[in-house]
C-alpha positions in Angstrom: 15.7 8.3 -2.8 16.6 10.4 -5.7 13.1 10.8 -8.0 14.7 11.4 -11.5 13.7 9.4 -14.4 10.4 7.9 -13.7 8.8 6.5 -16.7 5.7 4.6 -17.3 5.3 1.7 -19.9 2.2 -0.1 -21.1 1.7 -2.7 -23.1 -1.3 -4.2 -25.5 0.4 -7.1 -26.3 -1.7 -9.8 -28.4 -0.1 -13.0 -29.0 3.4 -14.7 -27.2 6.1 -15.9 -28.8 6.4 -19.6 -29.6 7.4 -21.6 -26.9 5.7 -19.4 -23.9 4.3 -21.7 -20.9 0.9 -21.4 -19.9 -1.7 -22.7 -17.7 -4.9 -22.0 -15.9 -4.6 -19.7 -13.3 -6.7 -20.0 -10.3 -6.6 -16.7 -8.2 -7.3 -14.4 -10.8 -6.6 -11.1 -8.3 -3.4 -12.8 -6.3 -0.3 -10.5 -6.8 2.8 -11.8 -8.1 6.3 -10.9 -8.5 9.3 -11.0 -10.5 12.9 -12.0 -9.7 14.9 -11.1 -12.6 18.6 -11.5 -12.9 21.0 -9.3 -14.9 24.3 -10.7 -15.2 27.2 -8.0 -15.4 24.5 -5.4 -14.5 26.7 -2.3 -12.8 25.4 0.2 -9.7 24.8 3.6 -9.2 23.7 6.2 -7.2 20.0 5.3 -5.6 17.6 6.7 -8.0 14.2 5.8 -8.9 13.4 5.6 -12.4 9.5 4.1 -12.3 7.8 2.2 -15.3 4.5 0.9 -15.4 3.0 -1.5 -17.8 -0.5 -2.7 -18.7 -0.9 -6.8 -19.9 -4.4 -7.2 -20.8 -5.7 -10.9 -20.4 -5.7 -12.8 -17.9 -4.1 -15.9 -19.3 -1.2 -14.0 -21.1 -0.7 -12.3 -17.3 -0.2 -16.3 -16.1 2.4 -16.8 -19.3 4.2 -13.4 -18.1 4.3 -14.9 -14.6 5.8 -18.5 -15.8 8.6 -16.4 -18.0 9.6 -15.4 -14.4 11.0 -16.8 -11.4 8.6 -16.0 -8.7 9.5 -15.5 -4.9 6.7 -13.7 -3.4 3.0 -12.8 -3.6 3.3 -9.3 -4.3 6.6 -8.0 -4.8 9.9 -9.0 -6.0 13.2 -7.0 -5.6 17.2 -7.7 -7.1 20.1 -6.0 -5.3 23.4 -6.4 -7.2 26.6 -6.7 -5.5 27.5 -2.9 -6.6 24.1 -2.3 -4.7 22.2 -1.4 -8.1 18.3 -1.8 -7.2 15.8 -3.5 -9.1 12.1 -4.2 -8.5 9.0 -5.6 -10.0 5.5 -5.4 -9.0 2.5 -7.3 -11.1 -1.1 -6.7 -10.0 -3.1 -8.5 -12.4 -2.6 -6.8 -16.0 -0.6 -3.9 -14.8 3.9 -4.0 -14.0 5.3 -1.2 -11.9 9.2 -1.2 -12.0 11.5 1.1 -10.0 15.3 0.4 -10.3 18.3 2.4 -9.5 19.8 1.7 -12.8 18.0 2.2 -16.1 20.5 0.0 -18.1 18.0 -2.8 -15.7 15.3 -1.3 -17.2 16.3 -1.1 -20.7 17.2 -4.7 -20.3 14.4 -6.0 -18.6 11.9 -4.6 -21.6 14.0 -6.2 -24.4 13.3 -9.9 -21.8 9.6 -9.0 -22.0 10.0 -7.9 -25.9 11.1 -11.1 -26.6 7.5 -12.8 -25.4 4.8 -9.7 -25.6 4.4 -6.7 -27.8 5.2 -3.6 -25.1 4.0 0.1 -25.0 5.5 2.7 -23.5 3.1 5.0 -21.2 5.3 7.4 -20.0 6.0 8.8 -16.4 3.2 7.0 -13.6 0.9 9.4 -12.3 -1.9 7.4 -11.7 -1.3 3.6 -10.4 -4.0 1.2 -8.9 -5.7 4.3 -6.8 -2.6 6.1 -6.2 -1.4 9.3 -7.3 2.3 10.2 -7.7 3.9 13.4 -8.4 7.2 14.2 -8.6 9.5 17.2 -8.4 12.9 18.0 -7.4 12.6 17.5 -3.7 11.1 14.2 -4.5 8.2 12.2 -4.8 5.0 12.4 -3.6 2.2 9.8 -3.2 -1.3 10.2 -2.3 -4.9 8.9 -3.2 -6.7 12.2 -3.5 -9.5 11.5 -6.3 -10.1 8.1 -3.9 -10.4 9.7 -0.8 -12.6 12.2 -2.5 -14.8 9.8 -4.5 -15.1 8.1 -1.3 -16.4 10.9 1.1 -19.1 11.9 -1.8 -20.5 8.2 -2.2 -21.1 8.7 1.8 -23.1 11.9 1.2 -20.5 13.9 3.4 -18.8 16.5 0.8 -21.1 19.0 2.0 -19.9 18.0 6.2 -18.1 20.0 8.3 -14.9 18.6 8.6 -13.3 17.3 11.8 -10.5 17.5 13.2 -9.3 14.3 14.4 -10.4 10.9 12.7 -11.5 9.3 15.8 -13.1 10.7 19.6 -10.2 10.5 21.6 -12.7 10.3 24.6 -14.9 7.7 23.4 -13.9 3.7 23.5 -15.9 1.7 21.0 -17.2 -1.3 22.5 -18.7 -4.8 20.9 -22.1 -3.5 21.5 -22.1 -0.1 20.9 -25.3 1.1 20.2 -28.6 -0.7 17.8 -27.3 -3.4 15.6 -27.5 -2.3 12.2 -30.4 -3.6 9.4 -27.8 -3.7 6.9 -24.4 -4.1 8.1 -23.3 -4.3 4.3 -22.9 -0.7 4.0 -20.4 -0.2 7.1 -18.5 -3.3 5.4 -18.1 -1.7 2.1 -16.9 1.7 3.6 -14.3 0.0 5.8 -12.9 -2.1 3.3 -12.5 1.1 1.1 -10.6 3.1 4.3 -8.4 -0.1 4.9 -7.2 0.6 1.0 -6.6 4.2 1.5 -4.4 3.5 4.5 -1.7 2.7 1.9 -0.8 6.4 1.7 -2.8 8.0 5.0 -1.2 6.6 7.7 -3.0 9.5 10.1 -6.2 7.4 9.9 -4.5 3.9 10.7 -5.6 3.9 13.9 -9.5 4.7 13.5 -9.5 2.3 10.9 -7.8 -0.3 12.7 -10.7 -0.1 15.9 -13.9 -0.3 12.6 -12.5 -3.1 11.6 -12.9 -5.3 14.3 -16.6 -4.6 14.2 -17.3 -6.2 10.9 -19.5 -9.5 12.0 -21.7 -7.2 13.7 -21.5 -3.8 13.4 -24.0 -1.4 15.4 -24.8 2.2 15.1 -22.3 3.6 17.0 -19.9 1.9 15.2 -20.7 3.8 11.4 -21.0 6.8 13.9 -17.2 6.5 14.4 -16.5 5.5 10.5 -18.8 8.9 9.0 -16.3 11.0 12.0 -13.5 9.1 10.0 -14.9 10.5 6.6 -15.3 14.4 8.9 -12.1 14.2 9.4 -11.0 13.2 5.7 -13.3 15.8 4.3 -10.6 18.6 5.2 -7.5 16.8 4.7 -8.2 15.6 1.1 -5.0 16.5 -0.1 -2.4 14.7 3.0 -0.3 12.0 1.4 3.8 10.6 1.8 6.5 12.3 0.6 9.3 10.7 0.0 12.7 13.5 -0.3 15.5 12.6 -2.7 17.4 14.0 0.5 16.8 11.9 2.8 19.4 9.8 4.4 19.4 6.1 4.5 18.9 5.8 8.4 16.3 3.9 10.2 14.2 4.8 12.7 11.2 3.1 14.3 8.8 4.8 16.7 6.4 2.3 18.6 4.0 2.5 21.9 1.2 0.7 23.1 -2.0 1.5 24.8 -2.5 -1.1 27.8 -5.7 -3.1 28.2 -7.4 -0.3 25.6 -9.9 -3.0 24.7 -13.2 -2.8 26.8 -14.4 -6.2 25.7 -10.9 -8.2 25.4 -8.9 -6.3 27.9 -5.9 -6.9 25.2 -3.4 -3.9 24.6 -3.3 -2.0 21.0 0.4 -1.8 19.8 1.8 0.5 16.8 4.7 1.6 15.1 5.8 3.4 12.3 9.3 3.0 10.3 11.4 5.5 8.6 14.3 5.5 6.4 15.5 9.1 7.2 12.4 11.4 7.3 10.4 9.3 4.9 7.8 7.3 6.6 8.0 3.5 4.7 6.0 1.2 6.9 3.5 1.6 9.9 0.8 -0.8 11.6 -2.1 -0.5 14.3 -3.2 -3.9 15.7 -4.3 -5.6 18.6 -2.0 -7.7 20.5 -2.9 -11.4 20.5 -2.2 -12.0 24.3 -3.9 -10.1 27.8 -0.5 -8.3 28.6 -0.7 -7.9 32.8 1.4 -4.7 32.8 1.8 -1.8 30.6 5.8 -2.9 30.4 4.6 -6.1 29.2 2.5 -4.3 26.3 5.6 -2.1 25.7 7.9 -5.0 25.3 4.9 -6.9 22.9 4.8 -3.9 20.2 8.7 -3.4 20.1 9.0 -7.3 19.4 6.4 -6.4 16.0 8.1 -3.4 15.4 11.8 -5.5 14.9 
């Protein structure tokens, strides 16, 4: 993917033009996406040019949303038939768009000026969390001041770091230790690791085993999520780069370890995806079935992987 041309946009709108729809809207964090058409729009070379845009209330988000056809829950793409690219993502009050083609762009903004008052923000560096930095070779994505903010609320910046995220010689179990007086703690930390798997795909895994702990989490289990911090203590700084050299080629990489869990006996299958040497999707997850042969558990992840 090339990475030149990213630009962020904003917006404070106020009021919408005469005529907008708009109703109540019920799930006030649900994501939603947009599927615009451009007629005549033409294709170029894959580039990402990046905007991001800010819609403060609530209700004018839901008037955006009816503006739009709507196909998904979180992200919406357009491929024209030169193979032009164009994507939309809405969280709430804020739009990220990446298209191949800035004409898209251009004429995607004057749809929304027609409804909302825009603002433009400049090139993303900062999204929901998420860092991105671009150069030359490409872009680069990571959560560092998350990652960071999250190993000092544990009390751990002072730690010495580990190694590894997880004992490799140690199986967490159902009952792994004293139950804990407050299991609300080891909640809250897990839920904050599952968000910054989106860019550290190294601690997938780990994270993958805490969760399944939740209901009832014991001491040995926040033993295994403060090694998970350790190890995040000394690699602050790992993220995804994504090279504007990179061919379009998929690869998928999967294996599963048979009967791993001690209390189910059920294999844990993962895989990861690339498009050339850019990593673009991964997963960790137990298999829903007892597999009775390590074939059998081999044959389960590839059919998630496809």
């Amino acid at each position: 993917m090339n990475g030149r041309g990213i630009t962020r946009y904003g917006s404070g709108y106020s009021k919408p033009a005469a005529g907008s729809a708009g109703s109540a809207f019920s799930k006030p964090y649900q994501h939603k996406s947009v599927n615009f058409v451009e007629e005549n729009s033409s294709g170029s070379e894959l580039q990402s040019p990046l905007n991001a845009m800010n819609l403060p209330s609530m209700d004018q988000y839901q008037q955006l949303v009816n503006l739009l056809q709507t196909s998904d829950h979180s992200y919406f793409y357009k491929r024209s038939e030169n193979g032009g690219f164009f994507g939309v993502v809405i969280y709430v009050d804020d739009i990220l768009i990446a298209s191949s083609d800035t004409t898209l762009i251009a004429s995607f903004k004057d749809f929304l000026a027609a409804h909302f008052k825009l603002k433009d923000l400049g090139n993303p560096k900062y999204f929901l969390g998420i860092e991105i930095a671009r150069n030359k070779s490409g872009l680069f994505i990571s959560q560092h001041k998350y990652a960071l903010d999250l190993v000092s609320d544990s009390g751990l910046l002072g730690c010495k770091p580990s190694t590894t995220p997880m004992d490799s010689t140690k199986h967490l179990q159902q009952e792994d230790g004293e139950v804990l007086d407050d299991p609300t703690t080891y909640r809250r930390l897990v839920g904050r690791l599952v968000y910054l798997c989106i860019t550290r795909p190294d601690i997938t895994f780990a994270v993958n085993k805490l969760s399944q702990y939740l209901s009832k989490p014991h001491t040995g289990h926040m033993l295994a999520a403060e090694k998970v911090l350790r190890y995040l203590k000394g690699t602050i700084g790992h993220g995804l780069h994504y090279s504007t050299k990179s061919d379009l080629s998929l690869s998928i990489f999967s294996d599963a370890d048979w009967a791993a869990c001690p209390d189910t006996r059920r294999s844990i299958s993962g895989f990861c995806l690339f498009l050339g040497t850019s990593l673009i999707s991964w997963r960790s997850k137990k298999q829903h079935t007892v597999s009775r042969s390590s074939a059998e558990a081999d044959r389960g992840v590839q059919g998630n992987a496809l």
